[in-house]
Every structure is written in structure tokens, then in C-alpha cells.
N, C-alpha and C positions, 0 to 999 in steps of 0.2 A: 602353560606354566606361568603362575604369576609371582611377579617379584617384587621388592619396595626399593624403591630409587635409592638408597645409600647402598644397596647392595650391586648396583647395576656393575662401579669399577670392577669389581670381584670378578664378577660374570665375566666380564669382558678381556678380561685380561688371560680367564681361562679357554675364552673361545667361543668365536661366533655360531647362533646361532641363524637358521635361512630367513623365520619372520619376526618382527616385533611391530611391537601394538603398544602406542603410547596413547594415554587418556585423563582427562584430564582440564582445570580449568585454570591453572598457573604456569600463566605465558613462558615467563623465563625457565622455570623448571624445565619444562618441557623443552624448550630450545636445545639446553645445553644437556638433555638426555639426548636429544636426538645427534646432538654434534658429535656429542661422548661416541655413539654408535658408528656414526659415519666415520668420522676419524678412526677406530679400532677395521673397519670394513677397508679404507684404505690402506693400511698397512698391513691388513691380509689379501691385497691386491685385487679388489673391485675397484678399478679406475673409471667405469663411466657410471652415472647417474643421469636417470628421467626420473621426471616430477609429473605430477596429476595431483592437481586439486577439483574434486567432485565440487559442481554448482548445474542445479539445476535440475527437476525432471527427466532429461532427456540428455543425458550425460553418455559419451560414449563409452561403454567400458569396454568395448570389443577391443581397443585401442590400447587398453589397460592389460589386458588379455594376453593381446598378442606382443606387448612390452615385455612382458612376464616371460614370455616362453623365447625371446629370438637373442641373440647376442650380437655382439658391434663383431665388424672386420678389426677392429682396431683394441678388443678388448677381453680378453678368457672372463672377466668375472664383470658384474654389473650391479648399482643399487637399485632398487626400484620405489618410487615414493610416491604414497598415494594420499591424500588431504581430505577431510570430509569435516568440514568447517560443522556442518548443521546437524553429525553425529547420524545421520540416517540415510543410510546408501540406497535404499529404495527396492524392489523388488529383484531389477536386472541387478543391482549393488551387491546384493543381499548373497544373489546366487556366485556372481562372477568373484567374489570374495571369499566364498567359503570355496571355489573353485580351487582359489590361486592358494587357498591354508592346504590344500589338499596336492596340492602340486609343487610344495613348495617341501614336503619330506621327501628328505635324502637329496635335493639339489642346490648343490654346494655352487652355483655360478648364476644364481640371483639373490641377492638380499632385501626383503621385503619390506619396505618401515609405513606403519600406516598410523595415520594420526588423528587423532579423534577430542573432541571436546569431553567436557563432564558428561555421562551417562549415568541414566536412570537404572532402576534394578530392571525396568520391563527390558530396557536395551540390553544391559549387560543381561540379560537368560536367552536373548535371542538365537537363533542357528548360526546366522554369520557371525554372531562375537563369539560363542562358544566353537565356530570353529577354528578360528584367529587365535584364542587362548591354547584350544590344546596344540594347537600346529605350531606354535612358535610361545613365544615371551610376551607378556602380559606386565607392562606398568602404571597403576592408577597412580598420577602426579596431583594430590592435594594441596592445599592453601597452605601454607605456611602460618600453624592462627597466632595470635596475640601470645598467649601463654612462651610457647615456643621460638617469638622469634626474637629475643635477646640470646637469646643460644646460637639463632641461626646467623646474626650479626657477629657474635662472639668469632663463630668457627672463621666466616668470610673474612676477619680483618684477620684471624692467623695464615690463613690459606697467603695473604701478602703480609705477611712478617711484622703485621701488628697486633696491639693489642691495648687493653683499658689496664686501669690502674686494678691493683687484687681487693677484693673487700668488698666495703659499704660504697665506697666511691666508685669504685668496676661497674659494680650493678646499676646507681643512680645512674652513668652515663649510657649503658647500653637500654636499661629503661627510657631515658630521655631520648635516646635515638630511635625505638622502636616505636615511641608516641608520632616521631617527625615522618614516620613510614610506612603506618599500619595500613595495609591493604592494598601496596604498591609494591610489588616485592622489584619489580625489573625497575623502578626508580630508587628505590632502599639499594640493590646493586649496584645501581650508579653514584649512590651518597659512598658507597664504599670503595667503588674504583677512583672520586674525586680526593679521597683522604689519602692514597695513597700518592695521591702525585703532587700533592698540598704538602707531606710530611714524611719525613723521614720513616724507616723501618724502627721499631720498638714500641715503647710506651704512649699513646697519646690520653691526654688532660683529658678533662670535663668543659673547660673550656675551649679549646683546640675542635670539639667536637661540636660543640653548640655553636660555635662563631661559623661551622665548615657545612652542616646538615642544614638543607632547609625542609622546608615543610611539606612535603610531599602524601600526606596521608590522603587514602580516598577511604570512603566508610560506605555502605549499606545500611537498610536500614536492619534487613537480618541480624550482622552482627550487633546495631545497636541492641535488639530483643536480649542478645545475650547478656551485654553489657549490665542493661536493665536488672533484668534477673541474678545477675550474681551479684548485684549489690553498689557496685563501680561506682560511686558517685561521678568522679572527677573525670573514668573517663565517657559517664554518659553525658556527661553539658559538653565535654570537649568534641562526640561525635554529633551532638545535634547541631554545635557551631557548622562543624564540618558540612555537614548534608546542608544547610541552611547558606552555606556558602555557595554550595555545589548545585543550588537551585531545587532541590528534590522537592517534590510537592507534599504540601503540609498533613494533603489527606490520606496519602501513603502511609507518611510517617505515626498517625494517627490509626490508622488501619492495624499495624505491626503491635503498638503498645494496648490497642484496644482486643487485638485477639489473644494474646497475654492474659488479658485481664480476664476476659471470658473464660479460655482456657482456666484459667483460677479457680471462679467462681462454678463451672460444669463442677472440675472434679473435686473441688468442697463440697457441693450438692450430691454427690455421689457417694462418697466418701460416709457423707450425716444419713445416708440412706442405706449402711452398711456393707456398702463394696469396698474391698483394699486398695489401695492406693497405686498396684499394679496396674489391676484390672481397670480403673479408671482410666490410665492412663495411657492403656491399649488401646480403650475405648474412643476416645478424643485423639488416636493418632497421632503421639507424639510420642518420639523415641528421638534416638541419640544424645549429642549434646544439651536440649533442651529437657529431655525425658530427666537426667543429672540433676539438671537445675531446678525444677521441680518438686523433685524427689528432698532436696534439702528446704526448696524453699516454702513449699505446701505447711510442713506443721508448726513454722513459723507466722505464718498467717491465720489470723478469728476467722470466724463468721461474718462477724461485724465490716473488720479490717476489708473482707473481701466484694461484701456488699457497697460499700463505701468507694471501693474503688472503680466498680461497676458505675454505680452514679456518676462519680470523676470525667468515664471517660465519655459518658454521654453526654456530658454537660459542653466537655471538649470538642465533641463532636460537631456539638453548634457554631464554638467560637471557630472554628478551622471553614465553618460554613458563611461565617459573618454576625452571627448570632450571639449578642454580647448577653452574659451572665455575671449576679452578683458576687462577689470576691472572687472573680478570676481576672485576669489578665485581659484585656479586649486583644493584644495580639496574641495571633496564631501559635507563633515560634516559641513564644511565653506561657503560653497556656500548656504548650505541648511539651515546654521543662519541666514546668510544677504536676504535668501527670506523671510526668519520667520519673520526678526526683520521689513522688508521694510511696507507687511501684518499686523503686529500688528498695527507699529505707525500711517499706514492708517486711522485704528479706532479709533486711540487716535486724531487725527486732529482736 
């Protein structure tokens, strides 16, 4: 059975159930599901708890096995936690998991909590995750992304009896906070469990907030791609500072805006060759968020525009290599703005 993390209180308040399966690649999220869980388990009287973190080939799960099935002298009820950092239990994994989903209906004196990183669609169809889902509770814990997390700051500073001014000024600060955060959620946490012990319960300023949040942003270059593509000017120079801070290498970040561009320029070529702009776009493998962005951004870019920017990023390619051209920037990190910015305003056309 799968569920989405704001429903988990619900759940739980209605009653446990024997397994859950937490997955997922936002640290904090996930923590404070699992605590949510433990804690409602202790006060349905599971007082002892083993832990197993799978590392390695040759993992014993016999051990895991026999955890599962035996009880303490000292306990009627029991947690049981299993960790699989690398998301692939392996064959003996594979089997001794779908064992314990299967051992685990109708036995009300083990609670199962297994925890998993981001998985793929091949993982998630696999037998042992399909049998973890139907044997118990199933929650994918996703990123908290940009769009969404002035809302997520919002709720946090109510949750401790704050909050921003209402309006135009509400938002500029919870915007300028989200900028100081993005992509740190368990440090964005800590910017908010610091305000509270800096300030009183009620209203806090724009300045109160700016002088209290420091800069904790960490970026990708994925998210830049998005950035890119919807247009962001300010905040695509603000994550190439970031990454350029953070040491990422130039021919990464060059890789990401140059498969963009290709991407562009395939499904323009497809597109003049009379396929719709679906089919295109199934064809070149992109969906989700980016498939969105496309779909708006495509009939806002020529032929020309698109050609144009193909050259761009070949030309970048050299200066990321050493390879200086005329009216470019001879550095890297500069060459690599003026592709960013040529790419965004495209979409903004």
C-alpha cells in the first residue's frame, strides 16, 4: 500500500501497521518519517529495537531472518530495522525480504521499518519491492523542489508559532529564504529551528530574517538544467556561482546545458520532418519535469535560434577545454554564463 508523507500522521494515529518501507533521497524527510513511526510503535508497546544496515555482497541476512522471527525475554513486542544504503539487497536480499513481507501478515509482535534510497522504476517493479509494498506501507519521500519550498518554510515556522509578514513582504522573505536553502533541506531545518531560539513566537521582519539565515544553498547541475529552461535568469547565474563555489567541474556543467541544447535542436529536427512534438519527445526520452519544459519552451524557439545555439555550445566546449574563441569569454565559468544566459532568454522570447 503506498502513501504520501503528509498523510503518514493520519495513518498512524489510526494504527499500526506490521511493515513499512521508506524510500527515497531527502535525508530529513525521511528521518522524521521514520521517528514519526518509531515513536507511534512505542506507544503501541514495541519497547525493543535491532537495527541492520545491509553493506556489502556477503551480508548476513540469516541474522536478519532470525531477528524477525524470535522475541527478547524482556519484550512482547519488537522493532525491527533494516538499511540498505545502495538500494539493492542482492539475491539472498532479494529473497530474505520478500520472506519477512510475507511473514510479516497478521504478526502483530514485529514491526518491520526498511529503508531505502531513491529507486529506479526497474527497482521499484522488482519482486522484493513489490513484495514490501503489498505486505505493508509504502512511502516515496521526494525533494522538496524550489517552487514548493516557500510553502514548506511557511508551514515549519507555523509548526513553532511563527511566521512572516502577510502580503508582498511575506513572500519576498520566504522567497529570500528559500534562495539561502535550496537544495539543503536538513540545513533550511536548521535555519528554522535557529530563528526560533533567536526570536520570539509571532511575526518575524525581512530583516530579522536576512541578518538570522545564512547561505546554505547546495545546487546540482540537474536542477540548474531546469532552471535554464524555464527561463530563471537570476536564479541561473546565482546557481552557476553556487556550483563554481562548490568546485563542480566545468565540463559537467557544460555537458548538462550542451544536452539541453541538443535535446532542442533533435526535436526541432523532428518536429520540420513532420512528427508532433509528443512523439518527439518520447523519442529522445524525456519526460517528467523536463518533458513540461519543453513542451512550452520548443515553440518559442526558430530554427535559427536553435542552430545557433548548437554552435554556442560547441564553441564552449573548447573554451571549458582551454581553447580560446573569438567573442567569448576565455574563462570557463564565463563562457559557461553567457551559454546559460543565451539558453534561458531563448525561452523567455
Amino acid at each position: 500500500m503506498q502513501l504520501a508523507l503528509n498523510q503518514l500522521a493520519a495513518h498512524l494515529a489510526k494504527g499500526l501497521r506490521p511493515l513499512y518501507v521508506l524510500h527515497g533521497d531527502e535525508p530529513l524527510q525521511q528521518q522524521e518519517a521514520a521517528d514519526a513511526i518509531r515513536a507511534a510503535a512505542r506507544a503501541a508497546g514495541y519497547t525493543e529495537r535491532s537495527s541492520y544496515t545491509v553493506a556489502g555482497a556477503h551480508f548476513d541476512w540469516s541474522a536478519v531472518l532470525a531477528a524477525g522471527g524470535s522475541l527478547s525475554l524482556f519484550a512482547d513486542r519488537q522493532i525491527l530495522e533494516i538499511r540498505i544504503p545502495s538500494g539493492k539487497p542482492g539475491k539472498d536480499g532479494s529473497a530474505a525480504l520478500q520472506q519477512l513481507a510475507e511473514s510479516a501478515q497478521g504478526n502483530d509482535s514485529t514491526l518491520t521499518l526498511v529503508s531505502l534510497p531513491r529507486l529506479d522504476k526497474a527497482t521499484r517493479s522488482s519482486a522484493w519491492f513489490a513484495a514490501l509494498d503489498a505486505g505493508g506501507v509504502s512511502l516515496q519521500i521526494d525533494p522538496v523542489e524550489r517552487g514548493a519550498l516557500p510553502g514548506w518554510i511557511a508551514q515549519r515556522l507555523a509548526a513553532q508559532g511563527q511566521r512572516v509578514a502577510a502580503g508582498e513582504e511575506g513572500q519576498r522573505t520566504l522567497q529570500f529564504f528559500a534562495d539561502r536553502v535550496e537544495g539543503n533541506l536538513l540545513a533550511a531545518h536548521q535555519e528554522i529551528q535557529k530563528l526560533a531560539l533567536l526570536y520570539p513566537q509571532g511575526e518575524l521582519g525581512f530583516e530579522q530574517v536576512e541578518q538570522a539565515v545564512l547561505n546554505v544553498a547546495r545546487y546540482d547541475v540537474f536542477k540548474l538544467s531546469e532552471a535554464v529552461l524555464s527561463g530563471q535568469l537570476a536564479r541561473t547565474m546565482r546557481m552557476l556561482d553556487g556550483l563554481q563555489a562548490e568546485g563542480e567541474a566545468e565540463v559537467l556543467v557544460h555537458w548538462a546545458l550542451a544536452e539541453d541544447i541538443r535535446n532542442i535542436k533533435r526535436i526541432k529536427d523532428a518536429m520540420a520532418a513532420g512528427k508532433p512534438l509528443p512523439m518527439a519527445l518520447r523519442e529522445n526520452r524525456i519526460w517528467g519535469p523536463k518533458e513540461r519544459l519543453l513542451e512550452r519552451l520548443l515553440p518559442r524557439v526558430s530554427d535559427a535560434t536553435a542552430a545557433q545555439l548548437l554552435q554556442a555550445a560547441h564553441t564552449v566546449d573548447g573554451i571549458v577545454k582551454g581553447l580560446p574563441a573569438d567573442g567569448w569569454p576565455r574563462d570557463g565559468w564565463q563562457a559557461l554564463r553567457q551559454l546559460a544566459m543565451l539558453l534561458a532568454q531563448a525561452g523567455r522570447a
